[in-house]
N, C-alpha and C positions, 0 to 999 in steps of 0.2 A: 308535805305539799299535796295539793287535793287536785287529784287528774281530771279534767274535765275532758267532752267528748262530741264529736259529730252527733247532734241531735236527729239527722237525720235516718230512715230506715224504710223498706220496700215491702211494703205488704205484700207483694208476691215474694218475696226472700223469706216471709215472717209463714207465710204461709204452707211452706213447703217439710215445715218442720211437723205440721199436723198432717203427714200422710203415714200411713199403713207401714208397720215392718209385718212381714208374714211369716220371714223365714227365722227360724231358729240357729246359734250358730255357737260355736265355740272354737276359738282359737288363742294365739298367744297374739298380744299387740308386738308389730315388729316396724309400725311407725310411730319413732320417738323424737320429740324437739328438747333438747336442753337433757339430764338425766333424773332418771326418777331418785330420789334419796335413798338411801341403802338401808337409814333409820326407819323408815316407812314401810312399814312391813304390814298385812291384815286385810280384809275384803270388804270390798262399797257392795254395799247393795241397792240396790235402785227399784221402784214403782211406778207405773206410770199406764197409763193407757193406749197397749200397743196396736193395737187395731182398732181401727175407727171408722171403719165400714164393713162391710158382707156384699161382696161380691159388686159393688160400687154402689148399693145403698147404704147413705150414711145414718151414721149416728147423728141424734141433733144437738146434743153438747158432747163436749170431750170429757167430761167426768163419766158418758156411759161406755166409756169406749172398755173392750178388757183388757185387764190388769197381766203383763207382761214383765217380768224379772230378769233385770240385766244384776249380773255380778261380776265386780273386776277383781280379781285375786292379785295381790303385790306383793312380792318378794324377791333379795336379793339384787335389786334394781330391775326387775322385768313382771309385765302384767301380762293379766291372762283375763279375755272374756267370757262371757257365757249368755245367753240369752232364754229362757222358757216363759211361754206362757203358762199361766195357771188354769189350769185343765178341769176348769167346775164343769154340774153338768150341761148349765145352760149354753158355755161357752162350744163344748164339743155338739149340742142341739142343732147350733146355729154355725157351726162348720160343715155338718152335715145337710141339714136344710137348704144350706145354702144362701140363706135370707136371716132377717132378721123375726125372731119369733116373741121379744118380750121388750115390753116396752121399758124403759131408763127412767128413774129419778129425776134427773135433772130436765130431760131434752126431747127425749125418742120415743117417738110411737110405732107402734105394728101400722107397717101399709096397708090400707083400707077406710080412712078416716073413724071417723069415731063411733061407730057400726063392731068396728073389728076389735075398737079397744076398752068400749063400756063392760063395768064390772073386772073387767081384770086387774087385779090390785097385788099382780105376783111381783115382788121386786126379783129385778136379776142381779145375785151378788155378784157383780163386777172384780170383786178383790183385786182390786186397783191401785190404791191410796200409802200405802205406806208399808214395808216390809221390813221386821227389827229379830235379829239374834238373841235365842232369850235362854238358858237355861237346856241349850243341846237343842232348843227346838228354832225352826226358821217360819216366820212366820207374816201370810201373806193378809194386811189389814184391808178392811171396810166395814167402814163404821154402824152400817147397817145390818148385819149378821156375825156369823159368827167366824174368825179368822180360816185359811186355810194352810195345812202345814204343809210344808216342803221340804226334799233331802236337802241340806246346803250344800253337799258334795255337788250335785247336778243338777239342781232344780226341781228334780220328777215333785208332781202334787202327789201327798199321800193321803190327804182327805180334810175334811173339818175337824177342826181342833177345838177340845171341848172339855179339856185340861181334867180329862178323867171323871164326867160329869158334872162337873163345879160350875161349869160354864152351862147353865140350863139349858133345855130347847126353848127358841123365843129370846134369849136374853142372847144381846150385841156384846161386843166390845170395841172400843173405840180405834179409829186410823192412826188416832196422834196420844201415845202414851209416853211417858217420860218416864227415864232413867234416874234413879238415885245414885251419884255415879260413886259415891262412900259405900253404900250397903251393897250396892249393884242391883237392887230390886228396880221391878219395870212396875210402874203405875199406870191403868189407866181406867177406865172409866165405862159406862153402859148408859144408852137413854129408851128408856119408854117413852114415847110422848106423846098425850093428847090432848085433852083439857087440865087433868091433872099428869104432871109428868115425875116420872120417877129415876130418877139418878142411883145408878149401881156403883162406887169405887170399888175396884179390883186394884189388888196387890201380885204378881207373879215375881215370885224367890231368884235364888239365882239356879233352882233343882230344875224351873218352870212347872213350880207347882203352884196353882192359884186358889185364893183366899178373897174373901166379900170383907172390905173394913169396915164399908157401913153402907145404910141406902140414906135416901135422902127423899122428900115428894116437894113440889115445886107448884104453883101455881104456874095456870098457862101451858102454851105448847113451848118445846126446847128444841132448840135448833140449834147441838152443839157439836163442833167440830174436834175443840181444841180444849184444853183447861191448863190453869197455872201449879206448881208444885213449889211448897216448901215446906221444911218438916213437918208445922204445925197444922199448915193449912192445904187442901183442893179446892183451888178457885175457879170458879165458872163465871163466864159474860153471858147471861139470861138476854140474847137479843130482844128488843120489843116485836118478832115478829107473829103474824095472826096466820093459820092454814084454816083454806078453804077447801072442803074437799068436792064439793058437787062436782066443779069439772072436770078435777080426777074422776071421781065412780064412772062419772057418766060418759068417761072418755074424751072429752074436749081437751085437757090438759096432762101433762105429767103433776107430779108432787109437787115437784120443785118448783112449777110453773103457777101453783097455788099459793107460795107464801110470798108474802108480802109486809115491807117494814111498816107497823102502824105510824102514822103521821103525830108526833109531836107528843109521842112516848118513852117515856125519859128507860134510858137501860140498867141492867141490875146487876149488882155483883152479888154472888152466893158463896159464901163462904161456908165452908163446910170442916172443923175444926175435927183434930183423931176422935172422939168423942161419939163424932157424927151429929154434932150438932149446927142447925142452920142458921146464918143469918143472912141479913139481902137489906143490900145500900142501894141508893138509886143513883147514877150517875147522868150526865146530857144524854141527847139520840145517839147512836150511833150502830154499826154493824161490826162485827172480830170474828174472822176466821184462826188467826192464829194468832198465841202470846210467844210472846219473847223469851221472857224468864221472869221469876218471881223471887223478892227474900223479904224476911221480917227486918224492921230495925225501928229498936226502940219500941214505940205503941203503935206503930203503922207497916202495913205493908205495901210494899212497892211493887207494881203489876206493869208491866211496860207489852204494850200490843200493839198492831196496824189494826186500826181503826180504818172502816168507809163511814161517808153520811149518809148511806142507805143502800143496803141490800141488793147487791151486783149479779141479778140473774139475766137473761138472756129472756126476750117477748117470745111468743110463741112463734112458728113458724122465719125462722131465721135462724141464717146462717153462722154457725160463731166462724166461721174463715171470712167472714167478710164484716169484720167488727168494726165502728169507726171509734178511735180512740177516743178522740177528743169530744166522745158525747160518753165517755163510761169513767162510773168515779172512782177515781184515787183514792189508793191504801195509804195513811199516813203513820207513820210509828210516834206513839202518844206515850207520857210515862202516868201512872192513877198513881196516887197517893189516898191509901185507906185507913181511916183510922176508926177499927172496931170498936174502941168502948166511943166515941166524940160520934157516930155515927154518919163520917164526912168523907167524901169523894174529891179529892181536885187531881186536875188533869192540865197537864202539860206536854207542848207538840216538841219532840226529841228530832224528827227526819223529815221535813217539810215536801221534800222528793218522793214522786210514788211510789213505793217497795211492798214488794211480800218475802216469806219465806221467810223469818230471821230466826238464827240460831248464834247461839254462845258456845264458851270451849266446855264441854260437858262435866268437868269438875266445879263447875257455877251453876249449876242447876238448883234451883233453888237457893242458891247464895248470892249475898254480894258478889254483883261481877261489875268490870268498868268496858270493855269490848262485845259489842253485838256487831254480827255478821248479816246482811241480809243484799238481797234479790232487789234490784234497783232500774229504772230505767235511765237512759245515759242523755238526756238533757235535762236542765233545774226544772223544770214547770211542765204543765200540762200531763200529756199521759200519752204513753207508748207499752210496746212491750219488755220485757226484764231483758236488757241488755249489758247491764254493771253489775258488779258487786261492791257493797258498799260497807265500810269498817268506822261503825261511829262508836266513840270516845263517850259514852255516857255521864265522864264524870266532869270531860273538861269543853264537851261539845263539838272537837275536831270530827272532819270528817273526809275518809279519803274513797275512793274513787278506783276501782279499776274496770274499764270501758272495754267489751267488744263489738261494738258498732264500728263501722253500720250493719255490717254481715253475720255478726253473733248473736245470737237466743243463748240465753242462760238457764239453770235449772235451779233448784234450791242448795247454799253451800252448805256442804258437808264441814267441820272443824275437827280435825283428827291434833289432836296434842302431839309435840315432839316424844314426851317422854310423858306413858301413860297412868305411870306411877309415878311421877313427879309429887312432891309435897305441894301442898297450898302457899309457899312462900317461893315457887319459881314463877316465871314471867309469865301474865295469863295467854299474850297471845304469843307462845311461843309454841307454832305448830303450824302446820297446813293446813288453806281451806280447798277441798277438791270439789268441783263442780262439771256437769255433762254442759259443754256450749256445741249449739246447735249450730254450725257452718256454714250457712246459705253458697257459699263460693263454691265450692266443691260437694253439698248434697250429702255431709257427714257428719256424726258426730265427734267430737275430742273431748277425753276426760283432761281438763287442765288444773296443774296444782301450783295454787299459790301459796307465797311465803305470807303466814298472817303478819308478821311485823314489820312486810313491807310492801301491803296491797296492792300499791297500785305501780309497783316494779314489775320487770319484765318476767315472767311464770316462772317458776322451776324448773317443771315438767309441761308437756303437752303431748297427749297420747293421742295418736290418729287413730280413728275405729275405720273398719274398711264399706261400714255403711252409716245411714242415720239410727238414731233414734229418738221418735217421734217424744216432745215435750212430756216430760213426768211431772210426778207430783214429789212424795218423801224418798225417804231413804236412811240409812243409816250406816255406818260401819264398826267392824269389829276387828279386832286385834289376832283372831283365828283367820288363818289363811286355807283357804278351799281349794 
């Protein structure tokens, strides 16, 4: 049965979820609803943008805000918090300062107009965006430099991680890398970008020792976030979009505030085969921050992403807490059909509801899977913020539905399998999906777990936190408990 939900929501309620946590904190959670499973044992890690001002000057997007690390430890039916930021040095600069002192990617400039911020072209890594367990090491992503590690025990930063050299100076690694969850290797990926852009795939073991499979040079600038994985192939969405950098140099704008989707530039899939060989199909316009999952079958492969019709940045000089929905475009989840030798694209629309974030059970990575989880807003149309989670049926197009509106903000679901060694012939959704919902009623957050095979029933679990915490981006979890 597919739950549907009070379309309505408070933009002051929606709002209160982008303030500041300052404090660091660690405790055991001892507000519990329903019980947590006794099978669910391992630690969520969480990323996100914990501070989002200096001293009440703000950030002007919440992608510059920095990157703060919640991790929930579960075991024996009881959780345990932890909170740290990550301790770069920009961020401790700008604790001391008191102010903000480097301008953001996305949003933020140095107070002073554009006097104070021409020629500065220093990025501050925020190591914000996503934080994955790899190989003993924990580690804190942004796609624009280079990761930073941290103890998993406590959080403490213990510096930039640079996998023993392998990882050059100058060369990135990507926020959103994918698990091979058969070999256990983490994939992900590097972009140079300018006119000619160069793609790095990385390989890290399960020792966390990393290896270059191949490069890759592209036409064009690359604006990429995310990429698809299956054994054969790393597939990238080649946005059409163009960066202009004069009003960055000269300080009028951020980066971010320079690119823009060209007008009625059809987008490109790059295939990038073990080999390392490229090819690039052209598909309609569109924008993709993040894929779904990928698998081969037969001569074509199957790419399924949220797709926008054009490039969702924020104008200069505005406020993202005061965003009007219904003038910003909807993510729709789309399936491509690619067929490398026919040289053809077709695309079809799987989740006509605005969503982001969608994850599968991680033994589908790169396979046939028939269940994607994803980040939903809780009426059919228009645009609001992620208040649902949503479990669509890929094979048979059911779609169900679990709503916390109007007072709920949601974060990206997490899919932890019942049994993590399970064969490929148990039930795919048979596990939990656990996600942070932000609680406008009470000014807190709750980790809530749901049962994946019964979405849109009443939670398992619901963990009370004894404060908020401000909207994230990824996360992941692992089966080691900290």
């Amino acid at each position: 049965m597919v739950q549907t939900a009070s379309p309505t929501f408070s933009c002051e309620d929606w709002q209160k979820g982008y303030e500041s946590l300052r404090t660091e904190r660690s405790y055991w959670i001892d507000e519990v609803e329903g019980e947590i499973p006794i099978a669910l044992e391992g630690t969520l890690f969480r990323n996100g943008p914990g501070q989002l001002d200096i001293n009440g000057q703000k950030y002007g997007h919440p992608f510059d805000g920095d990157g703060m690390i919640c991790a929930i430890a579960i075991k024996d039916g009881k959780a345990h918090f932890t909170n740290q930021f990550v301790k770069t040095p920009e961020f401790l600069a700008e604790q001391k300062a008191g102010k903000i002192l480097y301008r953001g990617v996305f949003g933020t400039q140095k107070a002073g107009g554009w006097l104070r911020n021409i020629f500065d072209l220093r990025n501050k890594n925020v190591a914000n965006t996503n934080v994955v367990y790899q190989g003993g090491k924990l580690l804190a992503l942004w796609e624009a430099a280079q990761p930073y590690a941290l103890n998993p025990k406590n959080l403490d930063t213990l510096g930039l991680e640079n996998f023993e050299g392998k990882l050059e100076a100058g060369k990135v690694f990507t926020a959103h890398p994918r698990r091979d969850d058969h070999t256990g290797d983490l994939w992900g990926f590097g972009v140079q970008p300018g006119p000619q852009s160069k793609i790095s795939i990385y390989q890290v073991n399960t020792e966390g020792k990393l290896s270059t499979e191949s490069q890759v040079t592209v036409s064009g600038f690359c604006f990429l976030h995310d990429f698809a994985y299956t054994p054969n192939y790393r597939i990238f969405m080649q946005n059409p979009v163009s960066f202009k950098p004069l009003p960055f140099i000269f300080g009028f704008a951020t980066a971010g505030e320079c690119i823009e989707l060209r007008p009625n530039t059809p987008s490109q899939f790059l295939l990038v085969d073990r080999q390392g060989n490229l090819q690039t199909l052209e598909t309609d316009p569109c924008f993709v921050f993040h894929h779904c999952n990928a698998y081969e079958e037969g001569d074509e492969i199957i790419v399924d992403s949220v797709c926008y019709p054009d490039y969702p940045k924020l104008e200069p000089n505005t406020d993202f807490r005061n965003i009007d929905f219904d003038g910003v475009v909807a993510g729709q989840l789309y399936r491509f059909r690619i067929n490398p030798k026919l040289g053809t694209v077709k695309r079809q629309l799987i989740l006509e509801r605005s969503c982001e974030f969608p994850v599968v059970n991680p033994r589908c990575m790169g396979q046939k899977y028939r269940y994607a989880y994803i980040g939903a807003i809780a009426k059919e149309s228009g645009n609001a913020p992620l208040q649902a989670i949503a479990k669509v049926d890929v094979e048979t197009g059911k779609q169900e539905f679990h709503s916390f509106a109007p007072r709920g903000f949601i974060s990206e679901p997490i899919f932890v399998p019942r049994d993590r060694h399970a064969d490929r012939h148990g039930a795919e959704d048979d596990g939990w999906i656990m996600t942070l919902v932000f609680d406008a009623a009470h000014n807190r957050s709750d980790l809530v777990i749901l049962d994946a095979q019964n979405i849109a029933g009443k939670p398992v679990a619901t963990l009370h936190l004894k404060h908020h915490v401000p909207y994230g981006l990824h996360g992941s979890f692992t089966d080691q408990v900290f």
